[in-house]
C-alpha positions in Angstrom: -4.9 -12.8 6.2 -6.5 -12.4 2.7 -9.6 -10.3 3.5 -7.4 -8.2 6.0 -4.8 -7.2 3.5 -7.9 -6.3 1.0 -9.5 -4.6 4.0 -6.3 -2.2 4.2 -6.5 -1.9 0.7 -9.9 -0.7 0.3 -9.6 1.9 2.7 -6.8 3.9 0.8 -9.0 3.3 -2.1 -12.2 4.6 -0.8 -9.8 7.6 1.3 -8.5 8.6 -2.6 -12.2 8.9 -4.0 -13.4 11.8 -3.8 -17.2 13.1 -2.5 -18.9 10.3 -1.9 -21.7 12.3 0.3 -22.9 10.6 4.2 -20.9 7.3 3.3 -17.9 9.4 3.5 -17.8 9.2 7.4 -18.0 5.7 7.3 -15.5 5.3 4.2 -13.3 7.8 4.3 -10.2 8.2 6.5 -8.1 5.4 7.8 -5.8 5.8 5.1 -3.0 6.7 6.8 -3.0 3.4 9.4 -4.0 1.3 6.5 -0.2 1.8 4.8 1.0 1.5 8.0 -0.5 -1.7 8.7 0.5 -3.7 5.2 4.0 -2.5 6.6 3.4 -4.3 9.6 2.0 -7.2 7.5 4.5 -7.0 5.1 6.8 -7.2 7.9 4.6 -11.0 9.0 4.8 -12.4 5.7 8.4 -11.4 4.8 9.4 -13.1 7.8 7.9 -16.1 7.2 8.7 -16.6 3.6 12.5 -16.1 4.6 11.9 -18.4 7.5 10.4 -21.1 5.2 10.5 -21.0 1.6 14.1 -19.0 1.2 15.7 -20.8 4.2 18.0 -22.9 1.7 17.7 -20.8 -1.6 19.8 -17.7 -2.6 18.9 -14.3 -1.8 18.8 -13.2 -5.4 15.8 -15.9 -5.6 13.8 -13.4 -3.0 14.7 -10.8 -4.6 14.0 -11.7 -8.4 10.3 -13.1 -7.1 9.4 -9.8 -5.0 10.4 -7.3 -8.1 8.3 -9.6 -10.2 5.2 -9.5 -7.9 5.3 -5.4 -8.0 7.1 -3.7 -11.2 4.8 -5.7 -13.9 1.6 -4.6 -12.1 3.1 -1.6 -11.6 4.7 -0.8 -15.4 1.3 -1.6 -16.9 -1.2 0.3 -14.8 1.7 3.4 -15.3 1.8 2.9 -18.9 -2.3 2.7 -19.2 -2.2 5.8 -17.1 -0.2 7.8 -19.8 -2.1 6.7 -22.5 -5.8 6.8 -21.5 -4.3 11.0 -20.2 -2.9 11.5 -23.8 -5.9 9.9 -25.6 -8.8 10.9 -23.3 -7.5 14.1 -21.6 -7.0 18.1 -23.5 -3.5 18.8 -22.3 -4.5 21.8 -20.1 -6.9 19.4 -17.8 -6.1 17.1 -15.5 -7.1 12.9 -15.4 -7.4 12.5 -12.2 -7.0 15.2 -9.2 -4.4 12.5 -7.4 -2.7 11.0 -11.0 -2.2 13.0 -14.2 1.5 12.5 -15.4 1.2 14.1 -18.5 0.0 17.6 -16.7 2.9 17.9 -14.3 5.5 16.8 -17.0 3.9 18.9 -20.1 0.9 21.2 -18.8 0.8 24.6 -18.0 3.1 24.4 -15.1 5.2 21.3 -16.2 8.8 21.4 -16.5 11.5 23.3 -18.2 13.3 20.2 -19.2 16.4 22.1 -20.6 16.7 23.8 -16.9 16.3 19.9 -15.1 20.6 19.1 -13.9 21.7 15.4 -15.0 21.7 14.0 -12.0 17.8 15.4 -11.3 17.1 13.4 -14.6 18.7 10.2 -13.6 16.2 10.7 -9.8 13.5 10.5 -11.8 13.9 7.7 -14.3 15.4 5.5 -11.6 12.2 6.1 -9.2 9.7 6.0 -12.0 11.0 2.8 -13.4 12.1 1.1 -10.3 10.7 2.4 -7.5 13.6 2.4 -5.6 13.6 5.9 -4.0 9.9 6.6 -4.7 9.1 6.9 -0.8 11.0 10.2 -1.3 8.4 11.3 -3.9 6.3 13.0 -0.6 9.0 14.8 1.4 11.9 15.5 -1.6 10.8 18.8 -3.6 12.9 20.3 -7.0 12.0 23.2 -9.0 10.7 22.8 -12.4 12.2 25.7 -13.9 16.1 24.5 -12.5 15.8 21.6 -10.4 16.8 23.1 -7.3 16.2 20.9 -3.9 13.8 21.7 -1.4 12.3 19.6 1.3 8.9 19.3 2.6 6.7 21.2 4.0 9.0 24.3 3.1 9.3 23.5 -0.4 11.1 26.3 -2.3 9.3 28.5 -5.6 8.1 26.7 -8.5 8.2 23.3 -6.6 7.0 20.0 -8.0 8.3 16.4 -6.6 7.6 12.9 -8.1 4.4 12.3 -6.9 2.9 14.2 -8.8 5.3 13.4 -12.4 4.5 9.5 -11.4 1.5 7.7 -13.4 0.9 5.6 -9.9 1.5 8.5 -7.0 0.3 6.2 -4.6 2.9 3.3 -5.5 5.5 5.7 -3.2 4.9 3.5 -0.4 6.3 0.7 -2.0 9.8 2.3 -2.4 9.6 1.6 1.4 8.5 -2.0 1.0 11.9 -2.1 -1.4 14.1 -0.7 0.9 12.3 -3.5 3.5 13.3 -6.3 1.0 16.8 -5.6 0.8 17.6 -5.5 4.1 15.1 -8.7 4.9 17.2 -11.5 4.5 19.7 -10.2 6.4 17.5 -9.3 9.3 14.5 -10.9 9.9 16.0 -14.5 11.6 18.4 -12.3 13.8 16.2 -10.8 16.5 18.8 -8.8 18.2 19.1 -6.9 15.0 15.1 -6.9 14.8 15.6 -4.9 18.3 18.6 -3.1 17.4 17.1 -1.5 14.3 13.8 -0.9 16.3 15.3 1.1 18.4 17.2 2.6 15.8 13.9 3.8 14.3 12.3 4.9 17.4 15.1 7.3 17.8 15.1 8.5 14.3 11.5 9.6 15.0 12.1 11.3 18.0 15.3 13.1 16.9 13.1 14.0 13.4 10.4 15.8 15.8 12.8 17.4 17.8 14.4 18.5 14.4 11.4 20.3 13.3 10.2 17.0 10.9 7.5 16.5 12.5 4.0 16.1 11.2 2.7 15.2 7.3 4.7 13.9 5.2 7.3 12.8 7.4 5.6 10.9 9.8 4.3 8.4 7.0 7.2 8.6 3.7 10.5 8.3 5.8 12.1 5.0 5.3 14.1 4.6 8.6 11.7 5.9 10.9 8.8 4.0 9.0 10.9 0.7 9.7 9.4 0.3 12.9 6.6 -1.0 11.6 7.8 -3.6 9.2 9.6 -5.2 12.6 6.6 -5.0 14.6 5.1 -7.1 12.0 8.6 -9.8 12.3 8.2 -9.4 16.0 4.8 -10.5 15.5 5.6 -13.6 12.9 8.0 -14.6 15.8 4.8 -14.3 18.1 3.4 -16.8 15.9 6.2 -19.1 16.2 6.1 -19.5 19.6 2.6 -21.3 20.1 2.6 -23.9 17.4 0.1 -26.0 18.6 -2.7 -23.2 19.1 -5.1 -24.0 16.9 -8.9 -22.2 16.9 -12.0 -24.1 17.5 -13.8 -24.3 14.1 -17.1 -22.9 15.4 -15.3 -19.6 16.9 -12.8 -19.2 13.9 -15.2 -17.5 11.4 -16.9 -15.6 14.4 -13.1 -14.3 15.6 -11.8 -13.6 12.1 -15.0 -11.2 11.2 -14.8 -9.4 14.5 -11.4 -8.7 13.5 -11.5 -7.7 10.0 -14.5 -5.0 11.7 -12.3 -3.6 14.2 -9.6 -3.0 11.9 -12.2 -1.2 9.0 -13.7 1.2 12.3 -10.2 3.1 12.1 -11.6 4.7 8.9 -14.7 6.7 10.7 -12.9 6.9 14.0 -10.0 8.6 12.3 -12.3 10.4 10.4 -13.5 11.3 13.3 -10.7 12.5 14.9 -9.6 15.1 12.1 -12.6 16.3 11.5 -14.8 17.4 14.7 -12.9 19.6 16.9 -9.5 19.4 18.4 -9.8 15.6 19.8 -6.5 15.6 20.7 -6.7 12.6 23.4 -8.0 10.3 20.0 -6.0 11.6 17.9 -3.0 10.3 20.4 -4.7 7.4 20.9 -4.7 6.5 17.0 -1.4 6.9 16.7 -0.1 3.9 18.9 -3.8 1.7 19.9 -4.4 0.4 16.1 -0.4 -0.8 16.0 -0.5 -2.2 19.0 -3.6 -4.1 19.0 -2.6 -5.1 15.5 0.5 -6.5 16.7 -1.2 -8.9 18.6 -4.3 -9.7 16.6 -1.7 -10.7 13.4 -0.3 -14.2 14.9 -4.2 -15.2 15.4 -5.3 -14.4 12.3 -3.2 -16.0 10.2 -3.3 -19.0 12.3 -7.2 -18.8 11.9 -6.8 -18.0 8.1 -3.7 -20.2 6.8 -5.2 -23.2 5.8 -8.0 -21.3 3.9 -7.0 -20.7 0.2 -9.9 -18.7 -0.3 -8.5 -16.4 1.8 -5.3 -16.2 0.2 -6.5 -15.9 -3.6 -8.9 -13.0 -2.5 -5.6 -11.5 -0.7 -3.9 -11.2 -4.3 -6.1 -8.7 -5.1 -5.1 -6.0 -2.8 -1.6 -5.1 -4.5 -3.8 -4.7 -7.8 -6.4 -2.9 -5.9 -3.8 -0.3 -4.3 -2.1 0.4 -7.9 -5.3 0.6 -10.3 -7.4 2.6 -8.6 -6.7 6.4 -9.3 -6.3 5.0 -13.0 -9.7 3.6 -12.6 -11.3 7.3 -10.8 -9.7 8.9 -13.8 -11.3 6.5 -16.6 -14.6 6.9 -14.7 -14.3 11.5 -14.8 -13.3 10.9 -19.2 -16.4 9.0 -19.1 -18.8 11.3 -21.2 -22.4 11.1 -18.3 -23.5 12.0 -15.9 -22.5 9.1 -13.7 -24.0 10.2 -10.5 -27.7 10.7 -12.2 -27.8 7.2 -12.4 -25.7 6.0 -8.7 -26.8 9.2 -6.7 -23.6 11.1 -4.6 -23.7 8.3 -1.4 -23.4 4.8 -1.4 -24.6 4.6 -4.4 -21.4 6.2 -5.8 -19.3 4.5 -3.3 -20.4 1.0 -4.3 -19.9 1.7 -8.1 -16.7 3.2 -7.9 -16.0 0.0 -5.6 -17.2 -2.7 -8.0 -15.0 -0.8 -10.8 -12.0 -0.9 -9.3 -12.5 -4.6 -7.9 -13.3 -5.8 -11.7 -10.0 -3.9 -12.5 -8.2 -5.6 -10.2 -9.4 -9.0 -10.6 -8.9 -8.7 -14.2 -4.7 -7.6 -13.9 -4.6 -10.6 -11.2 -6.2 -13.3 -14.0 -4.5 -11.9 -17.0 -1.3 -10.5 -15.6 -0.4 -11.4 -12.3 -1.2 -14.9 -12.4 1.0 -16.2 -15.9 3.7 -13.7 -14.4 3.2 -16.4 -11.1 4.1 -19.2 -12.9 7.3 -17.8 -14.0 8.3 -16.5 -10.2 8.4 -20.1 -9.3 11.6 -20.4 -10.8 12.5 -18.7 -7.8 10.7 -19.6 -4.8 7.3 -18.2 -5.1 4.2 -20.6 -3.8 2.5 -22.3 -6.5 -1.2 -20.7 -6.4 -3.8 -23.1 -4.2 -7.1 -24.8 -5.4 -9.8 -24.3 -3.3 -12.0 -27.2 -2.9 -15.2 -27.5 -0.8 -15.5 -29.8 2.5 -18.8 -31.2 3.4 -19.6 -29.3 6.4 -19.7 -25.8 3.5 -16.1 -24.2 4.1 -13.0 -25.0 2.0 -9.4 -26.7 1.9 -6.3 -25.8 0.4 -5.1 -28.0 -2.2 -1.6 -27.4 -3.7 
């Protein structure tokens, strides 16, 4: 499920560009499902790691290997943040609309860091660095001037929140993956609990709406009521399960796995779609349970068409680089010193340039970074990366 998870990927990238002219309605939108659907696959792959590779070994082991796959990345594309803000931006302007650090924390309307309590401090630094707690960054406001609370949407005067003070705003989502991990191993080969908590989550929504939470942020940065889609995607693993000997026919595989990966990218202009011509209120219902749902049951399929293919998986490793890099990447391109669109024009143009940056960024963190920090997670469990050699009839085999 490479090219899937890259798929995803792409469309929060392309959703946090900015005017990218008629290829907007085809590239733009489908942001929102596409976080919601690496939950879900998340939820598929966390499953069967723990029902495989960390049957026998200790949970620490899981543990240890997933903060090693995320903070590094993370940590370095923060810190290069920073630094390319302090060297490349006046202090006054910001990098990027969607990431400038520096702006928030020392701008014109940064903080009053003698008025900030303790315990605000200590919320900060822990998120920042870790992570843990980030998927509050949307919904949890403080004042800057004394650090008094507010929530979302009715934040209180002089708000600010951690998304904005973060050198990766977008890497909120993966305080939810973190609270997924923990609870994981205790979880994922019980499926009563699986149920249990699903339920638990379904009614945490609806009591939320009826509560007046209702609507953005917190129908997308709310850990428990987000949880339902990390099951759906164990629910789905144990789908998987269930037919072991359903294999596809090798002259339909290709032909099913493109047909999929295109469904799953037409959420961007439908969505787009949705929000921006007219009240559609029958689609926009109709997005928020027919994407899940048919990605439920497309998920056992495609990795059984796709888990023998190490192609697949090595081009897969580039969508967590992908999703942390690119607002680092649209703010390098806005210091750059030209007129970039006189050369790529304002359409496709744009969109395809802005795409091949942020791909070469990627690819370079997952050679020079993720890959050495690889061989060290396999003191832990982690897969060993796969060769991929050619067969004679053109595709390619795994070879460990």
């Amino acid at each position: 499920m490479g090219l899937l998870r890259v798929i995803l990927a792409m469309m929060v990238v392309f959703a946090h560009r900015g005017p990218i002219g008629g290829a907007g309605w085809v590239l733009h939108g489908g942001a929102f499902f596409a976080v919601k659907a690496f939950f879900m696959v998340s939820g598929f792959y966390m499953a069967l790691i723990l029902h495989d590779r960390y049957r026998r070994l200790p949970v620490r082991d899981f543990y240890l290997s997933r903060l090693l796959r995320l903070l590094p990345i993370y940590w370095t594309i923060g810190a290069l943040t920073v630094l390319a803000e302090f060297l490349l931006v006046p202090r006054d302007k910001m990098f990027y609309s969607l990431d400038s650090p520096l702006y928030y924390w020392t701008g014109p309307l940064g903080l009053n860091f003698r008025g900030i309590p303790a315990g605000l401090w200590a919320y900060i630094g822990v998120s920042d660095l870790t992570l843990l707690g980030s998927d509050s960054w949307l919904w949890l406001g403080f004042s800057r001037i004394d650090g008094a609370l507010s929530l979302a949407p009715g934040y209180g005067p002089a708000a600010t929140a951690g998304n904005g003070l973060s050198p990766v705003p977008q890497a909120w989502s993966i305080g939810c993956e973190l609270w997924f991990y923990l609870i994981a191993p205790f979880v994922t080969r019980r499926l009563w609990l699986v149920f249990v908590l699903a339920g638990g989550s379904l009614l945490t929504r609806y009591l939320m709406a009826r509560c007046g939470f209702s609507g953005e942020p917190w129908n997308r940065a709310f850990f428990p009521s987000e949880l339902i889609y990390f099951l759906l995607g164990v629910l789905a693993y144990r789908v998987y399960l269930h037919f072991p000997g359903f294999q596809f026919p090798e002259r339909g595989r290709s032909r099913y796995v493109g047909l999929t990966l295109l469904a799953v990218y037409a959420v961007a202009p439908v969505s787009l779609l949705a929000n921006h011509i007219g009240p559609i209120a029958v689609l926009s219902d109709l997005l928020d349970i027919v994407p899940y749902a048919l990605l439920f049951l497309v998920l056992p399929c495609l990795f059984r068409a796709t888990e023998h293919s190490a192609l697949d998986g090595r081009i897969g490793e580039l969508s967590y680089p992908l999703y942390i890099s690119h607002n680092f990447v649209y703010g390098l391109l806005a210091a750059i010193p030209l007129d970039l669109n006189a050369f790529f024009g304002r359409s496709w143009g744009w969109a395809l340039f802005n795409a091949a940056a942020v791909i070469a960024v990627a690819f370079a963190i997952d050679r020079w970074l993720a890959l050495p920090i690889d061989k060290f997670r396999r003191r832990f469990g982690a897969r060993a990366p796969e060769r991929v050699e050619p067969t004679p009839d053109g595709g390619a085999i795994s070879v460990t």
